[in-house]
N, C-alpha and C positions, 0 to 999 in steps of 0.2 A: 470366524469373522476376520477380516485384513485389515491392519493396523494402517491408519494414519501416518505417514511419514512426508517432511519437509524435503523438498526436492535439493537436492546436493549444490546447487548454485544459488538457492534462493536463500539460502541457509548460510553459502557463505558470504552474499552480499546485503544481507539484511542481521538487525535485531530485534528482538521481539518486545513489543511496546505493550500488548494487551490481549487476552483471552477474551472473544467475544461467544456469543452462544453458537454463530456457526465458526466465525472466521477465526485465525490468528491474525493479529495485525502487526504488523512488520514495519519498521522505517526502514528505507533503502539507504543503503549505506554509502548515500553523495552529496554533501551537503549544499551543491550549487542549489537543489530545489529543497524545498519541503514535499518529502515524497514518502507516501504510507503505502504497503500492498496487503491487500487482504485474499487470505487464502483460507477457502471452507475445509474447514477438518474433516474432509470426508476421503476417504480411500477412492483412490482408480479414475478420481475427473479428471476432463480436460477440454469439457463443454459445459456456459450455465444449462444449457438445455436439459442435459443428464442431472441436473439436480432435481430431486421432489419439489414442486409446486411451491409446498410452504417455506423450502427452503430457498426458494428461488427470491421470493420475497423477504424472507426474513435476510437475505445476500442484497438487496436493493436499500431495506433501511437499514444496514452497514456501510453500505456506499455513504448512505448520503449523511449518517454518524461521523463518519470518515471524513466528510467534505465541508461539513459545517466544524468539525474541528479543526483544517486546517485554515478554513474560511476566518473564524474566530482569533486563532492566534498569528495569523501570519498577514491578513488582508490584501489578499490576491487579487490581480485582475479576472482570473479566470481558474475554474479545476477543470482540469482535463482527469477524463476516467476512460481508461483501456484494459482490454483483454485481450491481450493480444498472442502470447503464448508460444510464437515461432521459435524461441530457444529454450524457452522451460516448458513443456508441456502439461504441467499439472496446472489443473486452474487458479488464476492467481489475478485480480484487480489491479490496477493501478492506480491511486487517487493521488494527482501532483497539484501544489498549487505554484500557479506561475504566474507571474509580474512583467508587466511590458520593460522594463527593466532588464529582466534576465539574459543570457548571454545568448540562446536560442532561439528567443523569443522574434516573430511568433510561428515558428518551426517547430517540431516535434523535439522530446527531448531523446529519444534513441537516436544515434549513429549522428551524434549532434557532437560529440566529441567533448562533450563538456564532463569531466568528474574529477570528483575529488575527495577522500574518505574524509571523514569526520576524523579528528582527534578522539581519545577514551572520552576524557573530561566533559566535551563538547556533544558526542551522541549520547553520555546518559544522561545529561543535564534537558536536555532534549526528549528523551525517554521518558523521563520523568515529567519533561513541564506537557508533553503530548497523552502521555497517562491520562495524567490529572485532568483533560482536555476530553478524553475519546470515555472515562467515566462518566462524563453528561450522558442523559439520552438527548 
């Protein structure tokens, strides 16, 4: 059986916030958005298609686990959710929430030139209050 392995750039621009039953959920490590990726623990994807049926659903209500936690603590205008995969090929969610506010807004936020790493202090603090946040169902 072939092991689960995190994609080598997702890995180094992310931290891991929560083990869910399929996904890992990740914050993206730019603190201009509030931005979570979820990525299913399964070896070899890089299509939802390719996932089993039930897990294709059990991936929709982590979306939206995902969305109403950032929905909750941040009070966005809007979540944008992408799969988009052109640089990382293993299948990976996007769930960002953005505010008319924001500096891309309302542009996409790839190739938007906006980032900026978190501080330690500031993404575990963050880790932790998003934790506490994505343990809701």
């Amino acid at each position: 059986m072939t092991m689960f392995h995190l994609h080598e750039r997702l890995q180094a621009d992310t931290a891991l916030v929560a083990e869910w039953p399929l996904c890992r959920v990740l914050l993206m490590d730019n603190r201009v958005w509030p931005w979570l990726i979820l990525v299913p623990a399964r070896p070899g994807l890089t299509e939802i298609h390719q996932l089993p049926r039930e897990d294709q659903h059990r991936l929709v209500d982590e979306i939206a686990r995902a969305s109403r936690t950032l929905e909750t603590l941040f009070g966005p205008d809007k979540i944008n959710v992408g799969a988009l995969g052109n640089l990382v090929p293993q299948l990976h969610i996007h769930v960002i929430a953005r505010s008319k506010e924001d500096p891309a807004w309302p542009g996409p936020v790839w190739g938007s030139g906006f980032a900026e790493r978190y501080g330690p202090e500031e993404r575990d603090s963050l880790i932790r209050k998003i934790g506490e946040g994505v343990g809701q169902k």
